[in-house]
N, C-alpha and C positions, 0 to 999 in steps of 0.2 A: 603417826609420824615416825620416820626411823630415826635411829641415832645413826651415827657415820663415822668412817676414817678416813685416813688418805685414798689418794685413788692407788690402783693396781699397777704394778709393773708385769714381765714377763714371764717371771717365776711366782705370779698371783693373779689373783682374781677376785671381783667382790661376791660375798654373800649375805643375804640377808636371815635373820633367824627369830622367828615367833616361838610365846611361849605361852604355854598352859599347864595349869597343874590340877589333882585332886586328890580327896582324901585330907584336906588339910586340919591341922589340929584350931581349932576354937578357944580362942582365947578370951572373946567377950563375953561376960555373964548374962545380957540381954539380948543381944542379938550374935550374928557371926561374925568372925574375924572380916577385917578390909583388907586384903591383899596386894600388894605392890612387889616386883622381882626387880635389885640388883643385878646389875651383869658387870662384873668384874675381869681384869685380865693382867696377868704377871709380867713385870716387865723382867730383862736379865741380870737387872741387877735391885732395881727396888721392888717392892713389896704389891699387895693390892691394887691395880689402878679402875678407880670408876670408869665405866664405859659411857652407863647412863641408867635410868629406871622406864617400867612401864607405868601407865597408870596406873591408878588404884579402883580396885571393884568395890563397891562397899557390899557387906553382908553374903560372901560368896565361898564356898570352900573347895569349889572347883572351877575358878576362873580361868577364862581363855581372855587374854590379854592381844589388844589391837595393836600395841605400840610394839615397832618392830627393831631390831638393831643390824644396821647395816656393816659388817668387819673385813677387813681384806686376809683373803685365805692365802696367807704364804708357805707353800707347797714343802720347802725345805726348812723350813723352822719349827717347834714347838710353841705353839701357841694354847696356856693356858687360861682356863676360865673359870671361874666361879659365879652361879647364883645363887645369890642369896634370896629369902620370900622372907617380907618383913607385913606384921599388924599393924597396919597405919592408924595408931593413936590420938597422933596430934597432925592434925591435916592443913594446919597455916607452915608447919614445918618438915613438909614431909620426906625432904631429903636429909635432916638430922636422925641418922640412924638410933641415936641415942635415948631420942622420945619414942621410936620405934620397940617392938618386940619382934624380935627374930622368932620367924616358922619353921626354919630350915636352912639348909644350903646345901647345893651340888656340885664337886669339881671335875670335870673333863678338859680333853686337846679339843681344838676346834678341827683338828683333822680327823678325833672321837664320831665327832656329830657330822662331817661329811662323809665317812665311810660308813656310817648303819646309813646311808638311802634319805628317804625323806624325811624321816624323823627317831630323836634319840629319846628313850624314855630312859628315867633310872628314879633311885628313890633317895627323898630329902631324908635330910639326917640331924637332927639335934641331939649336942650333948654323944653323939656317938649311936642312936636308937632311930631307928624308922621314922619320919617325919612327915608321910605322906608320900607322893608321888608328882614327879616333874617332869614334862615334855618338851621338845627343842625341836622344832618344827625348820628345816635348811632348805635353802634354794639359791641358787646362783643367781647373780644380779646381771640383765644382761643389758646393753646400751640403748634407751630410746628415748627419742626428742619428742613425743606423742604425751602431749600430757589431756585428759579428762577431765571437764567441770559436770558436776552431779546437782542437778537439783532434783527435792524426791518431794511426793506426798501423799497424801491416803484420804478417801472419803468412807466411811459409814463402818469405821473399824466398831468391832465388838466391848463391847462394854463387860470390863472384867473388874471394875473394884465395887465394893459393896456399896458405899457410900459416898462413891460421888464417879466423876467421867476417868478413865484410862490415861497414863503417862504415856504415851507411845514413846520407843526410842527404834530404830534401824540399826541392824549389822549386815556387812558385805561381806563375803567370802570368796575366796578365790579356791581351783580347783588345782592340786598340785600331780608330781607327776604319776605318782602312784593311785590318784580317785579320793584322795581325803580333802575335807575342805579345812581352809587354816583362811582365819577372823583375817582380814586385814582393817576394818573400818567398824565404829561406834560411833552413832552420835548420842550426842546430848537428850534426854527424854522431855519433849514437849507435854505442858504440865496442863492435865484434866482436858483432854479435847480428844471428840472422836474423829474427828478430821484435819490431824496435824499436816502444816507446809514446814520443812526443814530448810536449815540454811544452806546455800549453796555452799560444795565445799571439791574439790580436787583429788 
């Protein structure tokens, strides 16, 4: 799902922007950190404004994040961003930053991330020290009335847990313009079966 703004005027355009990060630091004593990215943007006169978050990966330290955020590139203005990567702690609240533990954070222009090409890497920072590594994956949003319904499914997948049937889950990728592929779609992991039907979904 993306996040969105207004629509574009003359002197703008939509873009949309995926993110993945690695290297990230571990926070949990039993398992890995859950991951979830802020996307932050400054207005001209007040302070932080939320844009939106991705989901959250659980147990992952180099997540590629499906949820996308859609922003309008306004060509003559500075337009600043901030992500932040937060340890989703407490998962009934996981838009209070406060039960969160911050991984990091990144700030660039969003005319930063459309001038390197297809995508901007740099590195998280906590506390002012290397925090891992973040990716910003850009592409222009261009007008289509064409929308796609997916139903998907699989018969005699392989059996890969010890103790009992496979969680199957699906990702879709898309090919961008430079040959990399960037996650647009997760589903949900259908639970112990080797011949999962998934929900239809757009």
């Amino acid at each position: 799902m993306a996040q969105s703004f207004p629509p574009p005027s003359d002197t703008s355009s939509k873009v949309e922007l995926s993110v993945s990060c690695s290297s990230l630091k571990n926070l949990d004593y039993f398992s890995k950190s859950d991951p979830t990215v802020f996307l932050y943007t400054r207005g001209r006169e007040a302070g932080w404004v939320k844009v939106g978050r991705t989901e959250v990966i659980d147990n992952n330290l180099n997540p590629k994040f499906s949820t996308t955020f859609r922003l309008e590139y306004r060509f003559e203005e500075i337009q600043n961003l901030q992500f932040a990567v937060y340890d989703v702690d407490d998962k009934h609240h996981v838009d209070n930053i406060d039960k969160q533990q911050l991984l990091g954070t990144m700030e660039c222009t969003l005319a930063e991330i459309m001038a390197a090409g297809v995508h901007l890497t740099k590195s998280l920072k906590l506390q002012g020290k290397p925090a891992g590594i973040i990716t910003i994956h850009s592409e222009e949003v261009r007008n289509s009335n064409f929308i796609v319904d997916f139903q998907l499914s699989a018969t005699k997948l392989d059996k890969k847990d010890v103790f009992g049937k496979s969680d199957p889950y699906i990702e879709i990728a898309k090919v961008q313009e430079g040959g990399e592929f960037t996650l647009v779609y997760r589903s949900q992991p259908i639970m112990k079966t080797l011949s999962p039907k998934w929900p239809a979904f757009e």
